[in-house]
C-alpha positions in Angstrom: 0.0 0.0 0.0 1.3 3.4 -0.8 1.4 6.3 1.7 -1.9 7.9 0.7 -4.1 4.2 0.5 -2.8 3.7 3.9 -3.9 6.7 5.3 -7.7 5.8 3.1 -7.0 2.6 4.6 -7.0 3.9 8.6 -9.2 6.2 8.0 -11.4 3.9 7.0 -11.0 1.5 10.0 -10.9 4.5 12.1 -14.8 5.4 11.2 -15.8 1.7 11.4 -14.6 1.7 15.3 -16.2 4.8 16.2 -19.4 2.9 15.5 -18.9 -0.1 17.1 -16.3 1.1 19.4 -18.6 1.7 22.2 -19.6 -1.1 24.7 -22.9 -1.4 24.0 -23.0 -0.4 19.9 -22.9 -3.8 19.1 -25.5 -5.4 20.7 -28.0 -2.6 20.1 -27.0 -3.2 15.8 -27.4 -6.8 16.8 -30.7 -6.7 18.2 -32.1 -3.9 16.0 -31.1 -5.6 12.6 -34.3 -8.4 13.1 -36.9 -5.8 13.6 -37.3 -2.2 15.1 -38.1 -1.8 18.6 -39.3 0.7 21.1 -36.7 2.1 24.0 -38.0 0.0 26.6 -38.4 -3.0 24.6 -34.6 -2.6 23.2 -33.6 -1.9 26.9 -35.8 -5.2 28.3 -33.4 -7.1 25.1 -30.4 -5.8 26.4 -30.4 -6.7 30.0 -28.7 -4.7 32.2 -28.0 -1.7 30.3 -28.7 1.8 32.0 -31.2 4.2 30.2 -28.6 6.6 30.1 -26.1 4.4 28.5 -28.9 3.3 26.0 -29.6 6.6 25.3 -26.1 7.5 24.6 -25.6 5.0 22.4 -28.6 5.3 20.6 -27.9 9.4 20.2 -24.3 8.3 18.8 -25.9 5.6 16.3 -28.3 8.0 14.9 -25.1 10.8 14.6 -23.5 7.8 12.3 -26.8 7.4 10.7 -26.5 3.8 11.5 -30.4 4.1 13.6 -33.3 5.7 12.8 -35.6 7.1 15.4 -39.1 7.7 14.5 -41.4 9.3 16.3 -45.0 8.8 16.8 -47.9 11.1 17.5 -49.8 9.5 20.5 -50.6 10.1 23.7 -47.7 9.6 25.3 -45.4 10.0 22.5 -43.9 6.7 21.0 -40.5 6.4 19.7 -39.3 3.6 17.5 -35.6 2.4 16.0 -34.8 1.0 13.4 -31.5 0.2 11.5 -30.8 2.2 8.1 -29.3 0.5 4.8 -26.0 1.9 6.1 -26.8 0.1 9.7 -27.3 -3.0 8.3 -24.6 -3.2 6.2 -22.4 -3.7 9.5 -23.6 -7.3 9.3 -21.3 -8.4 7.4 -18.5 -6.7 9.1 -19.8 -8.2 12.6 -19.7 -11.6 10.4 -16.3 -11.3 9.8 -15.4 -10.2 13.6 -17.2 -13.4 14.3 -15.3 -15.6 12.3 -12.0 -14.2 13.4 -13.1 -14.4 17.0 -13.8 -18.1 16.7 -10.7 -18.9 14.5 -8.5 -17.4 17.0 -10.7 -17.6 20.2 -8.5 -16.2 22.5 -5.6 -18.0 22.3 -2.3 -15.6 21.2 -0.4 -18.7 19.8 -2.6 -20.1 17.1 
């Protein structure tokens, strides 16, 4: 690689982690790419996240326009995500993480 396809290259990279670089990124594209869910709904599928840390992420997913919230007009107010074309793309790059995790699954000497 020359000097200016590497720095494409890491730049690249660079974008994909601040996606997924969070601890919870993952698991909210995970459970978001089968069907759209509510906050509390996403938050009940998640465990023992906090709603702050939900929120968070979420707010930094939709900046990466890897979620889309949509809001609904009723009494209270309901609010829906959903993954965009660009959010479920990262299937195929959480495939690949996948298969290098189980190729190498943990051990530094493979």
């Amino acid at each position: 690689m020359n000097g200016n396809e590497e720095q494409r290259c890491l730049a690249a990279v660079n974008e994909a982690l601040q996606v997924i670089g969070s601890k919870w990124a993952f698991h909210v594209i995970a459970q978001l790419y089968y069907r759209s869910q509510r906050f509390n709904q996403l938050r009940r599928s998640l465990g023992n996240i906090s709603i702050k840390s939900l929120t968070d992420i979420l707010r930094q997913l939709e900046q990466h326009q890897i979620v889309h919230r949509q809001v609904f007009p009723t009494i209270p107010v309901s609010v829906e995500y959903s993954l965009t074309e660009k959010g479920k793309e990262y299937r195929s790059v959480l495939l690949q993480m996948r298969e290098w995790g189980e190729k190498w699954n943990g051990d530094p000497n493979k």
